[in-house]
C-alpha positions in Angstrom: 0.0 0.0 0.0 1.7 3.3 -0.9 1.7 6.4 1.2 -1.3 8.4 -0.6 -3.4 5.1 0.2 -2.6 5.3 3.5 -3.0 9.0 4.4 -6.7 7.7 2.7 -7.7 5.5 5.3 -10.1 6.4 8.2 -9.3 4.6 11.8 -12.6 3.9 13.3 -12.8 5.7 16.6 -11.8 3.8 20.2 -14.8 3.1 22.3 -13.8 3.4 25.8 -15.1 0.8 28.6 -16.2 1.0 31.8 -12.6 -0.2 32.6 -10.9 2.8 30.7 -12.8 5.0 32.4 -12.1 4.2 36.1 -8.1 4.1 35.1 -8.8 7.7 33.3 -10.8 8.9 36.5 -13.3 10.2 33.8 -17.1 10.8 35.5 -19.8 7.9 34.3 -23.3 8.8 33.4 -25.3 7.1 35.7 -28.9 7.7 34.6 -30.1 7.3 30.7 -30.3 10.6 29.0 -33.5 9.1 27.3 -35.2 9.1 30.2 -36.1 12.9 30.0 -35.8 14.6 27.1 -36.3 18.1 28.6 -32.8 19.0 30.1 -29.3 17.9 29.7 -26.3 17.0 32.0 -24.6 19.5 34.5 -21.4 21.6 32.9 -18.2 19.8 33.0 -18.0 22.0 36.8 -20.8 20.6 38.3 -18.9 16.8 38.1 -18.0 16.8 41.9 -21.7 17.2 42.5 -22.7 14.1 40.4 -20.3 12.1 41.9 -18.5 12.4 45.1 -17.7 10.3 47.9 -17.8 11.5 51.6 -14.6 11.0 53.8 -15.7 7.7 55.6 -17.8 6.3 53.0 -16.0 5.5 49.5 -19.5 4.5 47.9 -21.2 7.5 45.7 -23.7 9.6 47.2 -27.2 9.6 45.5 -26.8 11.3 42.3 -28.9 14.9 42.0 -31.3 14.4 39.4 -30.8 16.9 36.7 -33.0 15.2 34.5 -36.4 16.8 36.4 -38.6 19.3 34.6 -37.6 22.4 34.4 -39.9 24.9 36.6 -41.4 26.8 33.9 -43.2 23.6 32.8 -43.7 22.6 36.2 -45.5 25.2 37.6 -47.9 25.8 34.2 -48.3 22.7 32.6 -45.8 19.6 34.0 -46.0 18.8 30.5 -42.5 17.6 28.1 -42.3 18.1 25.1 -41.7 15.6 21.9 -41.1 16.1 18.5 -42.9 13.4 16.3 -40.3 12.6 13.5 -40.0 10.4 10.7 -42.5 8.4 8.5 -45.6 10.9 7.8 -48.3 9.2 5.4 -51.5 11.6 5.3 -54.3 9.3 6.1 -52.4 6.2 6.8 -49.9 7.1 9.5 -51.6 8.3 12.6 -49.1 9.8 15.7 -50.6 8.7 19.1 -50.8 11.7 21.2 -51.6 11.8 25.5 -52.7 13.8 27.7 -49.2 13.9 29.0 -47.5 14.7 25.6 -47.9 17.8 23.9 -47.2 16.5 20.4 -45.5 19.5 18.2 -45.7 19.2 14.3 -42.9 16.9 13.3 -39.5 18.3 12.8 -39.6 17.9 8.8 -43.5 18.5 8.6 -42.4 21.4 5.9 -40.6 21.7 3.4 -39.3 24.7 1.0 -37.9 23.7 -2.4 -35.7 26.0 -3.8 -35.1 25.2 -7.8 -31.4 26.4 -9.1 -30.6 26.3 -12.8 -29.7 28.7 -15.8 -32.7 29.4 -17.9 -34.6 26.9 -20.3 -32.9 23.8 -18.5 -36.3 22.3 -17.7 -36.9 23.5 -14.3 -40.5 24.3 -15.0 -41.0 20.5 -15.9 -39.8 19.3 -13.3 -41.7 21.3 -10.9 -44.9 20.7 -12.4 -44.5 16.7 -12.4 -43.1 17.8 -8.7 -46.2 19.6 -7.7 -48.7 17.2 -9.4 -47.2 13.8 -7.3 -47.0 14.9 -3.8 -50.3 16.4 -4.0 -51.8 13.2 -5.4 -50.1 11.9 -2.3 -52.3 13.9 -0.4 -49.1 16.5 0.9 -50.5 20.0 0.0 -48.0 21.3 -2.5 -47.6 24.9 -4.5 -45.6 26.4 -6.4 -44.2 30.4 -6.3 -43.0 31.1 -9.8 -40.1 34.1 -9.3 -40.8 35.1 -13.1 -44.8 35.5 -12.7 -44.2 38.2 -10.0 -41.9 39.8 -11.7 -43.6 40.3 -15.1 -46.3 42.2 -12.8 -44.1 44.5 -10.7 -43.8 47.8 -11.2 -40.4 48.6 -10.6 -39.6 45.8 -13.5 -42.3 46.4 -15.4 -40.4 49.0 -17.4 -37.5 46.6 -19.3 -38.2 43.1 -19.5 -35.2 42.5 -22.3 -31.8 40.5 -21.6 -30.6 44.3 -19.9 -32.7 43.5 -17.0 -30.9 40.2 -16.5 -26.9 41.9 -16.6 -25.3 40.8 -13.8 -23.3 43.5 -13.5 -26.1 46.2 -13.2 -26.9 46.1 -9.5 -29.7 48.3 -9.9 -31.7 45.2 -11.9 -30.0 42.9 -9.6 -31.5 44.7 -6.4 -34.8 44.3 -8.0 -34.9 41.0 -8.7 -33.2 39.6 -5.4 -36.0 42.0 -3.9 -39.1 39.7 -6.0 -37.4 36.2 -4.9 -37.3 37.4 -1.9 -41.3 38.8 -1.6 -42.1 35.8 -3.3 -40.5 33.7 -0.2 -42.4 35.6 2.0 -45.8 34.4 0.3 -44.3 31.0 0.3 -43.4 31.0 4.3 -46.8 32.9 4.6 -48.7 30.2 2.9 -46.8 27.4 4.7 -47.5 28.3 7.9 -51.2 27.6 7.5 -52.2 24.7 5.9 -49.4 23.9 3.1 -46.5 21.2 3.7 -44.3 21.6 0.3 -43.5 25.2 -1.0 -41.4 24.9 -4.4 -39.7 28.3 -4.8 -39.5 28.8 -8.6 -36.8 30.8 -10.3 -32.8 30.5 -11.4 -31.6 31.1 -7.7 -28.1 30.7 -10.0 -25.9 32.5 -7.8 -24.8 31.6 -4.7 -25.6 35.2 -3.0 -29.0 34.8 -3.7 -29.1 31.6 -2.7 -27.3 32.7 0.5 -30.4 35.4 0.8 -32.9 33.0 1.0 -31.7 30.3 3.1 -30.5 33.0 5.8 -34.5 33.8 5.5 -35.4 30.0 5.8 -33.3 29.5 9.1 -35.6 31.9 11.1 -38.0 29.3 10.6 -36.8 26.0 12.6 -40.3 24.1 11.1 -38.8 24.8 7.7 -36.8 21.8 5.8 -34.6 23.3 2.6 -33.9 21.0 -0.5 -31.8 22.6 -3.4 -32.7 21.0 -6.8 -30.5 21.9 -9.5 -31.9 20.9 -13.1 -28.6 21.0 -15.7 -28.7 20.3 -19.3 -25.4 19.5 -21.0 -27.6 17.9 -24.3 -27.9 20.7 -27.0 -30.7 19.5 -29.1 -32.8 19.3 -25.7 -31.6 23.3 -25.2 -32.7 24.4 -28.5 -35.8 22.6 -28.3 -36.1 24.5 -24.5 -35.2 27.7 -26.6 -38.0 28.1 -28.9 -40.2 26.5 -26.4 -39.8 29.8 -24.6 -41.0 31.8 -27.3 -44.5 31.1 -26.7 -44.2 31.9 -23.2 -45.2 35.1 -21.4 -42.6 37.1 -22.1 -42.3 36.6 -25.6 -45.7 35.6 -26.4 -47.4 37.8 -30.1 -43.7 38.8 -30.7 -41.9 38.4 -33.5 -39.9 35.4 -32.7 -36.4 36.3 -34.5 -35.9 38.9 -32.3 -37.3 37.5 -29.0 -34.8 34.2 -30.0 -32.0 36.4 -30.4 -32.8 38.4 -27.1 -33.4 34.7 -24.8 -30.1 33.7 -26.3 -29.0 37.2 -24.4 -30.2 36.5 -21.7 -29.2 33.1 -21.4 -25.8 34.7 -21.8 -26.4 37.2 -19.0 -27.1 34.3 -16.4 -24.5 32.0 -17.7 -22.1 35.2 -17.1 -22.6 34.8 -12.8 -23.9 31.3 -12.8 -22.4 29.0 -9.7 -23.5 25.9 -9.7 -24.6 24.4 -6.4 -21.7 22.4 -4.8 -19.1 23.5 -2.2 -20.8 25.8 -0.3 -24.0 24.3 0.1 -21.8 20.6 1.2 -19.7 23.1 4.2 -22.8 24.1 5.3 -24.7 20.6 5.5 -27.6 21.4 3.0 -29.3 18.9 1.4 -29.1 19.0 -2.4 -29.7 17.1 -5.6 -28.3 17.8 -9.0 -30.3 16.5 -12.0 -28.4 15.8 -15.2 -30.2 15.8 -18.8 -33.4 15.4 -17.2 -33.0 12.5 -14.3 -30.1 11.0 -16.6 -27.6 11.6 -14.0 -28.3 12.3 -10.2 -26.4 13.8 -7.5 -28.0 13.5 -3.9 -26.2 15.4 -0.9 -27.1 14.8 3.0 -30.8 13.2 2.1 -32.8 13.8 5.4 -36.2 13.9 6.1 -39.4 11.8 4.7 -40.0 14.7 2.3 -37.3 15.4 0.8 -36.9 11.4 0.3 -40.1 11.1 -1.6 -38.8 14.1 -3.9 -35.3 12.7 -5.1 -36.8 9.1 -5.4 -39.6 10.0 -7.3 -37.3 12.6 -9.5 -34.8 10.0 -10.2 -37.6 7.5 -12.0 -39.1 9.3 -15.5 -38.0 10.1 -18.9 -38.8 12.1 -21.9 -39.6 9.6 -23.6 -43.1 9.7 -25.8 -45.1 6.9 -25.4 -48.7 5.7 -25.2 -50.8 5.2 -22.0 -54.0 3.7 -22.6 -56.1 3.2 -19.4 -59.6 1.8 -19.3 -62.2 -0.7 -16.9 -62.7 -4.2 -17.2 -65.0 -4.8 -19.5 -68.7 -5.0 -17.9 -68.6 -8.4 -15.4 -71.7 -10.0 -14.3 -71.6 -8.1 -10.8 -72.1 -4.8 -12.8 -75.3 -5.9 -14.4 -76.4 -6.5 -10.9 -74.9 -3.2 -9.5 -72.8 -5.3 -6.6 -69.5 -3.8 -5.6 -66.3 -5.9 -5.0 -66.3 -9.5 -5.6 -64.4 -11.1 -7.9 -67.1 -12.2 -10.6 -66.3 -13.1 -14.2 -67.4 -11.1 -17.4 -70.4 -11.0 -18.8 -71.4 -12.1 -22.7 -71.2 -8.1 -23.4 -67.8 -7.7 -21.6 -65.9 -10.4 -23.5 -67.1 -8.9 -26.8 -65.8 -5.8 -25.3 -62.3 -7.6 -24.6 -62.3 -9.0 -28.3 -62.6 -5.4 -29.5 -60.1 -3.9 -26.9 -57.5 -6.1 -28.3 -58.5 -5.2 -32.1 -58.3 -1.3 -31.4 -55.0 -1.0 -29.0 -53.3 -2.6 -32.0 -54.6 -0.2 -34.2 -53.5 2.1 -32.3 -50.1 0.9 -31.8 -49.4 1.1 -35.8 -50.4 4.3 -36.2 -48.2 5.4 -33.4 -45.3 3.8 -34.4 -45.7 5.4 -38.2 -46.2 8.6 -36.6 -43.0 8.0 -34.6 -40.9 6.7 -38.1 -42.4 9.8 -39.3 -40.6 12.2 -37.1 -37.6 10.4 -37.0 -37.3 10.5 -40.9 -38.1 14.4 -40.2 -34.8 14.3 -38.5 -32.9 12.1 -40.9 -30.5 14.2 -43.5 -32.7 14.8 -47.1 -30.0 12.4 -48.9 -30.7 9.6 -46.1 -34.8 9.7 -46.6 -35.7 7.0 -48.7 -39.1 4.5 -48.9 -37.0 1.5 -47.3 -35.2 3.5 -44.5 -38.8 4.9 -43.7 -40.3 1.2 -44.3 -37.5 0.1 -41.9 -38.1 2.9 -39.0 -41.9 2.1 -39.4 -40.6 -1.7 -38.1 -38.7 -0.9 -35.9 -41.2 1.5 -33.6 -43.9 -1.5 -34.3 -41.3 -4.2 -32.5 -40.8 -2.0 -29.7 -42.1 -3.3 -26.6 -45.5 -3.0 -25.1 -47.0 -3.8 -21.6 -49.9 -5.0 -20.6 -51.2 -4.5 -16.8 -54.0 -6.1 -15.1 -55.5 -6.9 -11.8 -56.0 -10.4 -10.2 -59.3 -10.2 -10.6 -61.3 -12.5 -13.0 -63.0 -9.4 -14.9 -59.4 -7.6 -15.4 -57.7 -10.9 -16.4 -60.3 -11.8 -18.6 -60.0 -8.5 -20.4 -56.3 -9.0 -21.5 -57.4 -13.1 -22.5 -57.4 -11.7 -26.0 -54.3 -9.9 -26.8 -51.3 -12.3 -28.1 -48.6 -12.8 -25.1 -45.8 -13.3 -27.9 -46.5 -9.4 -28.9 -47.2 -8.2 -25.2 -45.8 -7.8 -22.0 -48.7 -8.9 -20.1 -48.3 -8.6 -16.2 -51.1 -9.4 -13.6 -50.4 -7.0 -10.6 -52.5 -7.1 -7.3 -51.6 -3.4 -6.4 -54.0 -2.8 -9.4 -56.7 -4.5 -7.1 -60.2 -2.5 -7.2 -60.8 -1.0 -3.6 -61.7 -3.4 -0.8 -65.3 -2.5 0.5 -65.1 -4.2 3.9 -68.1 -5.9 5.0 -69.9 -3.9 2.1 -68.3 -6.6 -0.2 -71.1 -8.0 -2.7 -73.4 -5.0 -2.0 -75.7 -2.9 -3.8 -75.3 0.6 -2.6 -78.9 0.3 -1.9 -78.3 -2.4 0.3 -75.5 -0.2 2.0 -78.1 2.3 2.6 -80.6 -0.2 4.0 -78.2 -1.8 6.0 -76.0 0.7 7.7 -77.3 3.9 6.5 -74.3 5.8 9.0 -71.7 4.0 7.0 -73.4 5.5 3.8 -73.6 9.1 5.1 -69.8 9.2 6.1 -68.7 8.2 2.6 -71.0 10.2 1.2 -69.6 12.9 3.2 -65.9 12.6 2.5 -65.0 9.6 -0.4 -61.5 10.4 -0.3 -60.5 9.4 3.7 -64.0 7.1 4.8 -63.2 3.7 4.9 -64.7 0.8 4.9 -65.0 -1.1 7.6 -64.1 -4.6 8.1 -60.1 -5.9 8.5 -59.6 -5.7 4.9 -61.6 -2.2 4.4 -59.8 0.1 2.8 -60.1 3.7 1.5 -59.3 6.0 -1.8 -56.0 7.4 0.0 -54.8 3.7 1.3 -55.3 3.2 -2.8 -53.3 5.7 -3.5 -50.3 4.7 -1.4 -51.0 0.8 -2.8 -50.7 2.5 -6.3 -48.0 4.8 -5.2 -45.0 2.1 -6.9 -47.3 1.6 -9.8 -47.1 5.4 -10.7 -43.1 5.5 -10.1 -42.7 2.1 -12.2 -45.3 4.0 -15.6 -42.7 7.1 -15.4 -39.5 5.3 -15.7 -40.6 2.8 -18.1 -39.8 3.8 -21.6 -42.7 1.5 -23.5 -46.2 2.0 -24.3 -48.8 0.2 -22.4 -52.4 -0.7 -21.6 -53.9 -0.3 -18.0 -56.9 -3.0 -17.2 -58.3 -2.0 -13.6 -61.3 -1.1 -11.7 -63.3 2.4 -11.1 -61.7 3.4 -8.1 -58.4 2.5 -9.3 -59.0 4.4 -12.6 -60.4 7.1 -10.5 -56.9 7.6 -9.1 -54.4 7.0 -12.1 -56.4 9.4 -14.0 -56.4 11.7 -11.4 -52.4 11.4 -10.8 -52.0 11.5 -15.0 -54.5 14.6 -15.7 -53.5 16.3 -12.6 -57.4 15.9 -10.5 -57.8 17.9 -7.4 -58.4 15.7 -4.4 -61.8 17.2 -5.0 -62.3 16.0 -8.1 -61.0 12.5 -7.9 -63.4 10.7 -5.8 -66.1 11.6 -8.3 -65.3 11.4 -11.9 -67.0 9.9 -14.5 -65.4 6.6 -15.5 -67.8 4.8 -17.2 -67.3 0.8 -18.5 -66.0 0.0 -22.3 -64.2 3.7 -22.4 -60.7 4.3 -22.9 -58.5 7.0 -22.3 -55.4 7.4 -24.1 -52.7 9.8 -22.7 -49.0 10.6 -24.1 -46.4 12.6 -21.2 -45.4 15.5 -23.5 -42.6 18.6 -22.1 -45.8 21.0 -21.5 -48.4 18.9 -20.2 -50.4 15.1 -20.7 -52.4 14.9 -24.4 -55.5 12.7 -24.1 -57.6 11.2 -26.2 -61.0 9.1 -25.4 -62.6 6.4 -27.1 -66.2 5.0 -26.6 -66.8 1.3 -27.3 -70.2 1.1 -29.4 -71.5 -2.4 -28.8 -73.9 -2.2 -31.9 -70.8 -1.4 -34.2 -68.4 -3.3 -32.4 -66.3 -0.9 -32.9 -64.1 2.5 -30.6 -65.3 5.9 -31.4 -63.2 8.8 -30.4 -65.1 11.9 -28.2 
């Protein structure tokens, strides 16, 4: 081993004994710190007073217990305090509280996301599917976009071109620290009321204005931070970024040459005093991630907190990727004809000549996908290169790719998927893809519900979202949602198309992740049998498209 390798090495520190300690004449701790969390040992002065031994007695006297309340909280309350920490699950994680525990909000119950990154690098994107996924996991989430406010301020109002954005005219730069900084106010404003994840939304590409707001965020002690850097090294992404910008507010019914050519400046203005997050933020222990060419490459720094966990593992798992979602219901089983929730009963006559049909248009669909895919890649292709057999080729290729099928383990979501080819699919039956339990309401009408415990009926009625059913198997739409939670994680990294078979509530909740559903809307939208939705993740948003089945015609519709 040479000398470098050496100086490398870390010697794990010595743990002294009992032993060690009576040869050192070092003072023991006698009584568990645990046992009261309210005040800690003595001063290094106040040893003799711990332990001591009288002149004719070498045993210890009784040690003085400094681990009593303090009198403040003895005379008022005699209450201690403790922080509930850890794993927070809205509606499926409840803290036990007593009469003598004052449980305070947990330690990370907040968090402020502060985005970092030159312009056009895709930090809108990723705050978007940011905001959309921790609200559909029920953790109230909004964003404060720096460059909204700033459009509407009067004392920027006057010179919105690449000037404004000169790093080296402080006037401008006064200004715009001055709007992050208002902006963080809303956001702390808004967070100490009923919100749990503020995203702070702007370049924050220097490291004094980074500086500015984190020195804001430490009078708050509720408040988490979590840097997220988005960097784009790929140029054909950054020039599709570019005129993507064009038809944004502050270029928007302008003549586009001109608004390029002044984005490009001030591109160039940021660039000019960009520092990147690193050093700094590492000597001062703040948690971080870098994300490379859209989730290509991540960099994670000190990761604490429940929060900020779910954000960098949820970030690190989609793509750009274009594909197809379709999502639809089983086709109509025998329990729907009787309107009886639950079960596991097989399709009826009507819902296998739905399956038949299903299999017949998703492949339809697939072609005309993949020929719309060869079609954009031949776009792409050099004018010598684009010829009948490369296209004919492409066209192949995109038609080979892969293609997933998902379905419950239920009878009526199997059976749907009996008619599509397994050589050509990826067909996978997944019991996280389960319809809801219904408790003891299993094999009901709602009628019966009614009949039968009409106080069960009111309190769904009342709230869909958090009632659940009773029963030990019972469940409710948010312990759906955290069933489905690796499901939605698994259909953003995945690169291929595929087709979702599943159940109302289940729809109910995919759809409301994929179209971005308040928790208001979710419980109660319209999913009806035989429709299908088809939905392809785009830069600025989710298209969709919907298709009827027409029994009579045997065939889709679109609507």
């Amino acid at each position: 081993m040479d000398h470098s390798s050496a100086n490398r090495r870390r010697t794990l520190p010595v743990v002294k004994i009992e032993h060690d300690l009576e040869e050192e004449k070092l003072p023991k701790r006698v009584l568990p710190i645990l046992s009261a969390p309210h005040q800690s040992p003595p001063p290094d002065k106040q040893e003799d007073d711990i332990i001591s031994t009288t002149p004719n007695n070498n045993q210890p006297k009784a040690v003085k217990n400094w681990l009593k309340l303090n009198e403040e909280d003895t005379v008022k309350t005699n209450l201690r305090v403790r922080h509930s920490i850890g794993l927070d699950v809205p509606g499926a994680v409840h803290t036990i509280t007593t009469p003598k525990l004052k449980t305070e909000r947990q330690l990370d119950s907040k968090l402020v996301v502060i985005m970092v990154g030159l312009p056009a690098r895709g930090k809108s994107y990723l705050v978007k599917k940011l905001r959309r996924y921790l609200n559909w996991l029920q953790y109230e989430t909004k964003v404060f976009n720096v460059g909204n406010v700033r459009r509407v301020c009067e004392a920027s109002s006057q010179d919105q071109t690449a000037n404004f954005f000169d790093p080296n005219n402080q006037d401008t730069t006064r200004i715009r620290d001055e709007i992050a900084l208002s902006v963080l106010e809303q956001l702390i404003d808004w967070l100490k009321k009923d919100g749990r994840v503020a995203i702070h939304d702007a370049t924050n590409s220097t490291l004094a204005r980074r500086q500015l707001l984190i020195n804001r965020l430490a009078k708050e002690p509720e408040i988490r931070i979590l840097l997220i850097e988005s960097v784009c090294t790929d140029q054909e992404m950054l020039e599709r970024n570019f005129r993507l910008k064009l038809s944004g507010p502050d270029y928007k019914n302008k003549d586009p040459t001109q608004s390029l050519a002044d984005f490009r400046a001030r591109v160039a203005n940021y660039e000019k005093a960009y520092q990147p997050v690193g050093d700094w933020e590492e000597e001062n222990d703040i948690q971080f991630c870098k994300l490379i060419n859209v989730g290509k490459k991540v960099i994670a720094y000190n990761i604490s907190g429940y929060l900020s966990g779910q954000c960098i593992f949820y970030l690190m798992n989609f793509n750009l990727v274009e594909r197809q979602i379709f999502v639809t219901r089983h086709g109509e089983s025998e329990d729907n004809i009787t309107g009886r929730i639950g079960g596991d009963a097989p399709l009826s006559a009507t819902g296998r000549k739905f399956s038949k049909a299903l299999a017949r248009f998703v492949q339809e669909q697939r072609i005309k996908f993949a020929c719309e895919m060869a079609s954009k890649a031949a776009e792409l292709e050099p004018e010598e290169n684009r010829t009948a057999a490369s296209a004919l080729e492409k066209t192949v290729q995109y038609c080979n790719s892969p293609f997933t099928i998902w379905t419950s383990m239920l009878k009526r979501s199997m059976g749907t998927a009996e008619f599509f080819d397994p050589d050509d699919y990826d067909i996978k039956h997944i019991r996280f893809l389960n319809e809801i339990n219904s408790g003891i309401c299993e094999g009901m009408t709602y009628q019966e519900i009614q009949d039968k415990y009409p106080s069960e009926y009111k309190s769904r009625q009342a709230n869909k979202l958090f009632y659940r059913y009773p029963g030990i198997s019972g469940e409710s739409y948010i312990d759906v949602i955290h069933r489905l939670q690796p499901m939605i994680v698994e259909m953003e990294r995945m690169t291929q198309s595929c087709l979702i078979i599943t159940h109302r509530v289940v729809m109910r909740i995919l759809l409301g992740y994929l179209l971005d559903w308040t928790r208001e809307e979710m419980p109660h939208m319209m999913v009806p049998v035989h429709t299908v939705y088809e939905l392809r993740p785009k830069p600025y948003g989710t298209e969709l498209k919907k298709w009827q089945y027409i029994e009579e015609t045997d065939s889709f519709i679109e609507f």
